[in-house]
C-alpha positions, 0 to 999 in steps of 0.5 A: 811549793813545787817547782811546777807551781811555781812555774805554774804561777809565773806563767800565769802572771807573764801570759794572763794580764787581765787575771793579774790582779787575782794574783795580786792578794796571795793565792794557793797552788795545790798540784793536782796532778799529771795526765798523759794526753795525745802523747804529753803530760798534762800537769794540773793546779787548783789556783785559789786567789785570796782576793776572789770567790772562783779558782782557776784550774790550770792546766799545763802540757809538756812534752820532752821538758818544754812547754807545748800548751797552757790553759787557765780555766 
């Protein structure tokens, strides 16, 4: 796992308490990729919860190495 999965997960178990519990079974990252949108990178994951029947795609925006927006759809 990169280091941007993993920053990826940790986000996502800080910001998204009520998607916690998906996360609590295992899940898989696969990075999918980057896009440069409006002046930043956007990082994209597939998260698949081993617990759940949906993935997650999560999107993480990123300009001069900080964070600027983070999705989870």
């Amino acid at each position: 796992m990169n280091r941007f999965a993993l920053t990826v997960l940790l986000l996502c178990s800080v910001f998204s308490k009520p998607l916690s519990p998906s996360f609590e079974g295992g899940y898989q990252a696969e990075y999918l990729g980057a896009l440069y949108q409006q002046g930043v990178n956007v990082h994209l994951w597939k998260v698949v919860p081993s617990n759940s029947e949906s993935d997650s795609l999560v999107k993480m925006a990123m300009h001069e190495n900080e964070i600027v927006g983070f999705w989870i759809e």
